[in-house]
N, C-alpha and C positions, 0 to 999 in steps of 0.2 A: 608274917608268920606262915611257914608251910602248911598246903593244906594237906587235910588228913586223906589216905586213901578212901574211894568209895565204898568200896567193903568193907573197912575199918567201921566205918559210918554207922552203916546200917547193922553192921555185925551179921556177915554172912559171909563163906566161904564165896572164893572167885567163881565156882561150877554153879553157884547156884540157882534154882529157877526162878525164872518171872513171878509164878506166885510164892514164893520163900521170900521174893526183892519188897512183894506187893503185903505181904504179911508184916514183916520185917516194919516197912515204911511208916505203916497204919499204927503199929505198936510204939512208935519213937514219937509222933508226930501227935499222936493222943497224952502224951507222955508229957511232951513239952508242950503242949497247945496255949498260945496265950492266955485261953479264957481259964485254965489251971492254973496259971502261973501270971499273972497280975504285976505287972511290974518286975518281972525277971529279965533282964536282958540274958543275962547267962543262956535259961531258960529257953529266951528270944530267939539266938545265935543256934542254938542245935537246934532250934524247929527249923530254920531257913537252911542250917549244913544238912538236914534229913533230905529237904526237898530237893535241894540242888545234888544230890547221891543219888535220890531216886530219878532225877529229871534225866540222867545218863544212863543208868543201869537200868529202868524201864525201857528203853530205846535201845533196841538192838543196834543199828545203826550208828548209836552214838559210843554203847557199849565195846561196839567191837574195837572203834577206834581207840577207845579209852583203853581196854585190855591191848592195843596192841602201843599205843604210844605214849599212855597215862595221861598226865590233867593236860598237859600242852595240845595233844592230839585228838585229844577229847571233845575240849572246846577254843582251843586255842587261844586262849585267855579271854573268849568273848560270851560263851554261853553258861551252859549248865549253873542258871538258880545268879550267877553274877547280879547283883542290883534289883532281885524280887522283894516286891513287898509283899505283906500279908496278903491284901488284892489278887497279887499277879499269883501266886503261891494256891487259895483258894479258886482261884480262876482255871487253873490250868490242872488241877489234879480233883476240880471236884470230883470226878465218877468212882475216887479213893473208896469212899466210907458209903454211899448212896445216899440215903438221907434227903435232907430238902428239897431236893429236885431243882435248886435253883443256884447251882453251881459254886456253892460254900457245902464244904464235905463236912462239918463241924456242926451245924445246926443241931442232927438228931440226937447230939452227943450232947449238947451244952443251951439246949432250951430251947434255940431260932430267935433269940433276943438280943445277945450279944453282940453281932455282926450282920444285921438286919439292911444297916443301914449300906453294905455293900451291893446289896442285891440293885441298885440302881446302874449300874455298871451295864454296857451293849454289849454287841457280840465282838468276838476278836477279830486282830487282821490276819490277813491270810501271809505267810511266810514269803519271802522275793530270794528268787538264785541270781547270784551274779559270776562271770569271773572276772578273776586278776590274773595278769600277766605277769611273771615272774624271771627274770634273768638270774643267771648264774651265784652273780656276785650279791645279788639282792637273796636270793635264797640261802646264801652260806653268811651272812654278817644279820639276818632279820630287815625289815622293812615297814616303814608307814607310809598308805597309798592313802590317798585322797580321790572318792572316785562320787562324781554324782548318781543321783540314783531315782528314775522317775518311779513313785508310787504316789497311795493316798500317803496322805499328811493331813493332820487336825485341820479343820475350818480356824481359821483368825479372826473370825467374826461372830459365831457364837462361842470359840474355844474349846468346841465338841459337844456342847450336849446335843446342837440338834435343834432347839427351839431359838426363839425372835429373842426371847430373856427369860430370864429365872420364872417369872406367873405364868409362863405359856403352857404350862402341863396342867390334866386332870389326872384321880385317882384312873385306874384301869377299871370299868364295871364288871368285867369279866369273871376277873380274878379278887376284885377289890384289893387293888395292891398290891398281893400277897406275891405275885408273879409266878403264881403254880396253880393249876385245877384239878379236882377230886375229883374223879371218877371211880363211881360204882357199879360192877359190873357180877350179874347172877352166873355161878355156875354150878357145875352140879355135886361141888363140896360144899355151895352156900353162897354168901357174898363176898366179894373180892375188890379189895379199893384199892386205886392207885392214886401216885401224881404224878405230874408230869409239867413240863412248861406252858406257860398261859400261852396263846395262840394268838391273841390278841395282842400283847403288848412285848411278847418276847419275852418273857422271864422279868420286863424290866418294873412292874409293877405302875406304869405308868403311862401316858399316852400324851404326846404333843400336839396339843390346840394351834400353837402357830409358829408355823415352820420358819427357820433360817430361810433365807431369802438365798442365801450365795450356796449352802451344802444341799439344799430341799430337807432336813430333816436326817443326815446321813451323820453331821459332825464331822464329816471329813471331805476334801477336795482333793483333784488329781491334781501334784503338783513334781515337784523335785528338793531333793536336802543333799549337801554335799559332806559324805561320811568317810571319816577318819579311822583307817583298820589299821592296827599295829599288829601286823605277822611276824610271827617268832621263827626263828632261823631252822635250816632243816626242814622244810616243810616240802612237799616232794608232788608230783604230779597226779590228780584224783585225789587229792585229800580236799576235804571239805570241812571249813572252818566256818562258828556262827557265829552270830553277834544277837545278843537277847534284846530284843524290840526294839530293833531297826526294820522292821519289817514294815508291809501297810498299817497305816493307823487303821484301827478299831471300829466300830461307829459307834454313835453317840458314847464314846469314851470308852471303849471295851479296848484289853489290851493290845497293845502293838504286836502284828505277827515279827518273825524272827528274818533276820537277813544274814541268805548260806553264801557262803563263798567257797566256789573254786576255783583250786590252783591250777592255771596253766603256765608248765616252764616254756622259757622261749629256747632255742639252741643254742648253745655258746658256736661261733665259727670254726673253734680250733679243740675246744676242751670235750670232752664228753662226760655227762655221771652215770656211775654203778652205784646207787645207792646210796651209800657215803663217800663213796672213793671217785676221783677224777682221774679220766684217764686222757694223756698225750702220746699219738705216735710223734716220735722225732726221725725223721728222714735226715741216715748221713749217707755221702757217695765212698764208692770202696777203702777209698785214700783213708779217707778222716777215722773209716772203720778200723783198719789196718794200722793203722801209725797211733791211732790215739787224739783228743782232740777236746776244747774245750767247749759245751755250748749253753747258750742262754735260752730257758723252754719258758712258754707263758703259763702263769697261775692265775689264780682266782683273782682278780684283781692287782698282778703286779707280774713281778717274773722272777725265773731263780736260777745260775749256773750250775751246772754239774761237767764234774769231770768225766770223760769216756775213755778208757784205759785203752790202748794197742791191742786187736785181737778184737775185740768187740763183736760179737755174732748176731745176724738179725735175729731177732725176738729176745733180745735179752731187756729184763726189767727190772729199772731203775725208783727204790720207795723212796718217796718226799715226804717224811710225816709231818703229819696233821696239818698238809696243805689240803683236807676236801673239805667235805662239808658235816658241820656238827651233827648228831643224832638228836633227834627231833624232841626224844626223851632227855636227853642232857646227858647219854653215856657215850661220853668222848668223842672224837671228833676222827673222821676217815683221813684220809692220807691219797696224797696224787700218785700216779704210778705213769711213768713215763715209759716206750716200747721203743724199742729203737728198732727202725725199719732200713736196711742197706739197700739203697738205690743202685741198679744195676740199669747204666745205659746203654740204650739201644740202636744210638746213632755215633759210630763211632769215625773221628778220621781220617788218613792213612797210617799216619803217626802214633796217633794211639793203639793201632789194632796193630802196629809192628813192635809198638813195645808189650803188647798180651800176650802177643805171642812168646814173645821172648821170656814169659813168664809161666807161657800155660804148662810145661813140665816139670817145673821148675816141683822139689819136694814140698817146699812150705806150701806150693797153692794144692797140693793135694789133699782132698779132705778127708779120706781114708787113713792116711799118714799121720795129717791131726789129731784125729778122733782115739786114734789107738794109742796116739803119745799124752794128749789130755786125758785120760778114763779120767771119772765122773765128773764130766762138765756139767752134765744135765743135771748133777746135784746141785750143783756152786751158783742157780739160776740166776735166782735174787741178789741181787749188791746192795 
């Protein structure tokens, strides 16, 4: 099923601002919040399309891409809200609603009871750039690269929490749990209470008596994973594609950051791109120009004859439709455009420079003669 626009989503015009996106979000997402809605999956499905709307359209960066080349360019089938769960969803947009302090936006809404049991979750990974190299033909047909990629990755020996085994934690004394501290502070409207994350145990409510032996207590080790990016076609140079939590693991189980990819094209030897369009100069010598001729030019992956009629003038160009490269959007596809360039030599000899001459007054080779017996050649460019 296509997806719906992000505007659609949230029900905001495309001009609109960060706080209209930030409003907008908080209104949908309280709307459909699981702990309202008990067994909705319906319900379920627009709380996860809210987020994954807002995850784009909160991010300038992501936004722009998105306004300028919709869902493809946006996240390029890897990001934006793809395979979050409530978790990752709570994790990444607590600072939404404020509330708890301890990184579930929904607490002050719906008790602090319902979704308690998340609060054991570390801190996240931090996002990894990589790039991919890109050829011609791999950019105009789409590609899946296989590319390793050194980061953390989970411990396989605790499996991330962090501890020796499951009895290795105590409560946090700090916080008693709770993973947040209250603080009361006098000022001269009165007292004024805050919270904030517990300092001791990190938000996580908890404290490890006896550490993993192999992560020290981190739930993650430096290692490497070899990752499968399926790039969609049309994808052009500086565009930056993500993949949602392929990034560093976490620690002690906190989400995985994101892994960004940039596109670098390599140069085709012969072709060149204009954005959707490829272009070829064809080099003919006078003759071929003159008399007409037939030739074979390379394309994206193959090649293709064209006829060149008698007269031929350099710089005339020749359209090959829909041999470029698709719109990254999916509106239509560019078109090759061939140049034809007349090669004028410069080492001529004796023979040949007695038969130029024998031609150089000649009226056809005059090009004043021409021009005035052609009028509007310069309209008839394109063939």
């Amino acid at each position: 099923m296509a997806k719906r626009d992000y505007y659609e989503v949230l029900g905001v015009a495309k001009g609109a601002s960060a706080d209209d996106i930030k409003k907008s979000y908080r209104k949908l997402a309280l709307q459909y919040h699981p702990d309202r809605n008990p067994g909705d999956k319906v319900a379920e499905e627009k709380f996860k399309e809210a987020a994954e709307a807002y995850d784009i359209l909160s991010n300038d960066e992501k936004r722009a891409r998105y306004d300028r080349f919709g869902h493809q360019g946006a996240a390029g089938g890897f990001g934006g809200g793809q395979g979050m769960n409530m978790d990752d969803i709570f994790s990444q947009f607590g600072d939404i609603f404020g509330g708890g302090g301890d990184g579930n936006p929904f607490e002050s809404f719906f008790g602090g009871g319902g979704r308690r049991k998340e609060r054991g979750r570390g801190q996240r990974g931090s996002n990894l750039r990589v790039k991919v190299k890109m050829d011609l033909e791999e950019i105009a047909n789409g590609a899946q690269k296989k590319i390793k990629v050194k980061k953390h990755i989970v411990c396989d020996t605790c499996s991330g929490i962090g501890a020796k085994d499951s009895s290795s934690y105590q409560t946090c004394n700090t916080c008693n749990g709770s993973g947040v501290v209250r603080k009361v502070t006098q000022t001269f409207l009165g007292q004024m209470a805050t919270t904030g994350t517990c300092p001791t145990c990190e938000g996580e409510g908890k404290i490890i008596t006896n550490k993993c032996t192999k992560c020290r207590g981190e739930g993650r080790v430096y290692g490497e994973e070899i990752v499968s990016i399926d790039i969609p076609a049309g994808v052009s140079e500086g565009i930056q594609l993500s993949m949602n939590g392929k990034g560093n693991a976490g620690i002690r189980g906190g989400y995985p950051g994101d892994l960004l990819i940039n596109i670098e094209e390599t140069p085709h030897p012969e072709l060149k791109r204009e954005d959707t369009n490829i272009i070829y100069h064809l080099y003919l010598n006078f003759a071929e120009a003159a008399l007409g001729t037939q030739a074979e030019v390379p394309t994206i992956g193959g090649s293709a004859k064209i006829k060149i009629p008698k007269g031929t003038q350099s710089g005339k160009l020749f359209r090959l439709q829909g041999k470029g490269i698709p719109s990254l959007n999916g509106y239509g596809k560019g078109d090759q455009i061939v140049e034809v360039q007349v090669f004028t030599p410069q080492d001529l000899t004796t023979e040949e420079t007695a038969l130029l001459e024998k031609l150089r007054d000649s009226k056809n080779f005059n090009p004043q003669v021409q021009k005035e017996k052609n009028k509007g050649f310069f309209d008839k460019f394109f063939h």
